[in-house]
C-alpha positions in Angstrom: -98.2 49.2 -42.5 -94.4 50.1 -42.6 -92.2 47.6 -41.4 -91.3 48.8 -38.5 -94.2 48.5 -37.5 -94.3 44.9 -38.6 -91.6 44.3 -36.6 -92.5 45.6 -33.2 -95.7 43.7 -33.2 -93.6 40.6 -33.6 -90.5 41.7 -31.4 -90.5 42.9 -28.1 -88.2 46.3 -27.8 -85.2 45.4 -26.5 -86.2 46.3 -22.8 -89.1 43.7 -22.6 -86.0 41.3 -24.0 -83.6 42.2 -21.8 -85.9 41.7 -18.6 -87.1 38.5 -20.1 -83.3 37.2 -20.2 -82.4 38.4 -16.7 -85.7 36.1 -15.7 -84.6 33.1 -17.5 -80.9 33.9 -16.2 -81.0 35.9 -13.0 -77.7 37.9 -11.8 -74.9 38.6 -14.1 -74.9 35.4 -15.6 -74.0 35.3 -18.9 -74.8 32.7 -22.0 -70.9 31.8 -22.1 -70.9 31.5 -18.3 -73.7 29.0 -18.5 -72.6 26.7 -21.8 -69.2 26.7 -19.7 -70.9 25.5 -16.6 -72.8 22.7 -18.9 -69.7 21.5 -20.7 -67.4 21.2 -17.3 -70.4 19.8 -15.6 -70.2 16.7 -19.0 -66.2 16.6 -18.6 -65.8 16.3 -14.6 -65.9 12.7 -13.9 -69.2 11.9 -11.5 -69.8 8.8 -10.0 -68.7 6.4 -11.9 -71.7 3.1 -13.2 -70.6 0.1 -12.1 -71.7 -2.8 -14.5 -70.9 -5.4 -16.5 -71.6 -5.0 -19.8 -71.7 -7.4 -23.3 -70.9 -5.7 -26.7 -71.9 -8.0 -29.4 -69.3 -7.2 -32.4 -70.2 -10.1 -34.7 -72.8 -9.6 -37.7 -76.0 -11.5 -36.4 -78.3 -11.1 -33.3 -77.1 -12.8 -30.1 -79.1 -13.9 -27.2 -77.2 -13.9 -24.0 -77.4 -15.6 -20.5 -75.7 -14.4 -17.6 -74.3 -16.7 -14.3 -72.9 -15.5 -11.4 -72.7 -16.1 -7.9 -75.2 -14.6 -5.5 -75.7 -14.8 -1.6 -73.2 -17.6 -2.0 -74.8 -19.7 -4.6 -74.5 -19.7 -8.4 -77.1 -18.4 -10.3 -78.3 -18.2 -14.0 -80.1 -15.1 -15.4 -81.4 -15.0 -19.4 -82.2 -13.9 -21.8 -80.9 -10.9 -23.0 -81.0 -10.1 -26.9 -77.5 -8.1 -28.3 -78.5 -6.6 -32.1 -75.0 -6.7 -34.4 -73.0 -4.0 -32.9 -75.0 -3.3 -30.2 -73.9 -3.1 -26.5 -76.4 -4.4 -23.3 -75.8 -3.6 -19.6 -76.2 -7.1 -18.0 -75.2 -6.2 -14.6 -76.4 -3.3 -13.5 -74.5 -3.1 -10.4 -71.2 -3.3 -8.6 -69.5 -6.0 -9.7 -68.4 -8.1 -6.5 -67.7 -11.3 -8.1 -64.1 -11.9 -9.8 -65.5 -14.1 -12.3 -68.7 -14.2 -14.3 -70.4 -16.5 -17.0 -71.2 -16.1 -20.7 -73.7 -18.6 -22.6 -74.5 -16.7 -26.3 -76.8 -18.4 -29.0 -77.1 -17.2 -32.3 -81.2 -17.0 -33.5 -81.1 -20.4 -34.2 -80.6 -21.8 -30.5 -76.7 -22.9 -31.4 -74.2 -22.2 -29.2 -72.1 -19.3 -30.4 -69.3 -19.3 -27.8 -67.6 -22.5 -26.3 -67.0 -22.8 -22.7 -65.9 -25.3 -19.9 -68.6 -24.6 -17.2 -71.5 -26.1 -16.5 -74.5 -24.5 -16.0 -78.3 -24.2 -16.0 -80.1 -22.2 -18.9 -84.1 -22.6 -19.5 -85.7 -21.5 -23.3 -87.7 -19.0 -22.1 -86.5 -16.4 -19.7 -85.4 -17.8 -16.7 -83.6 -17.4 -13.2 -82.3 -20.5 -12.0 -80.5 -20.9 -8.8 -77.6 -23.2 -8.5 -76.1 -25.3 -11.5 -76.3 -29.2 -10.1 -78.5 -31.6 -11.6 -79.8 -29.0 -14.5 -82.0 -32.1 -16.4 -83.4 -33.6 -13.5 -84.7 -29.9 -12.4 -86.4 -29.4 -15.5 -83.6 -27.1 -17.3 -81.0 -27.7 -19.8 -77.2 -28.0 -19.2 -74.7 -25.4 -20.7 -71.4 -24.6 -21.4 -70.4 -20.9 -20.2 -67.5 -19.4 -20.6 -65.5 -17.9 -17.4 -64.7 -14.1 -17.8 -62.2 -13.0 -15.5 -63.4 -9.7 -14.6 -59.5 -8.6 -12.3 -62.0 -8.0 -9.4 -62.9 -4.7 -11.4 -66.1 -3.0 -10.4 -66.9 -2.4 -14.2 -65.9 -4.8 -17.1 -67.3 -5.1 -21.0 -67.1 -7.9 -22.4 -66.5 -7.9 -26.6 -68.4 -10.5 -28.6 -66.6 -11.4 -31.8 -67.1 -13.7 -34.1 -64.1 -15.8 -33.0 -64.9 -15.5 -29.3 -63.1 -18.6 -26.7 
């Protein structure tokens, strides 16, 4: 067996090739014309996430609780875990509220961040409506820290070791 032979039973002759491209690319389009489509389509902006996300910038694992208002009431969302260097979309959606709240533990349960509001947290995971009266409800009182968000739609928030 010569080789070309060996090479049309693994090739198909440029005809069968050609048709095969214009089927996986009908019309004139080109290769070119579609990685140029591709890359303006990933440069355009499209609709823009809104979200509020926490990017933990310190060396050690972080677990993080969330408050916020809701309907009109304050509420409490945890836990979310934040590996070093690792960034976590919180709030998923449009941010509507001005300010929002920040608990952070390190592994050990100690407070890693030092705030001036009070609100509910829970150890396990936990949404907790309003912030009044956390002990006699059952949960545990914490200090969050307020993150002024300039009524943006999206914020991130940067963790650092020497965080207010």
């Amino acid at each position: 067996m010569d080789l070309r032979t060996l090479r049309s039973l693994h090739q198909p002759p440029p005809r069968k090739l050609r048709s095969r491209l214009q089927f996986l690319f009908p019309g004139r389009m080109t290769l070119a014309a579609l990685l140029g489509a591709a890359l303006l389509s990933m440069l355009l902006p499209g609709k823009a996430h809104a979200e509020f996300t926490v990017c933990n910038q310190t060396l050690d694992v972080v677990n993080l609780a969330v408050g916020q208002k809701v309907d009109n009431a304050d509420q409490t969302d945890g836990w979310w875990t934040i590996g070093a260097n690792q960034c976590v979309n919180v709030i998923r959606e449009e941010l509507t509220n001005r300010y929002i709240y920040l608990y952070a533990t390190d592994v050990f349960g100690h407070a890693i961040l030092n705030g001036s509001t009070e609100m509910c947290i829970d150890r396990r995971r936990f949404s907790i409506r309003g912030i009044e009266e956390c002990w006699q409800r059952g949960h545990i009182a914490a200090r969050f820290v307020e993150v002024d968000t300039l009524e943006q739609v999206r914020w991130t928030y940067f963790l650092t070791g020497n965080s207010p």
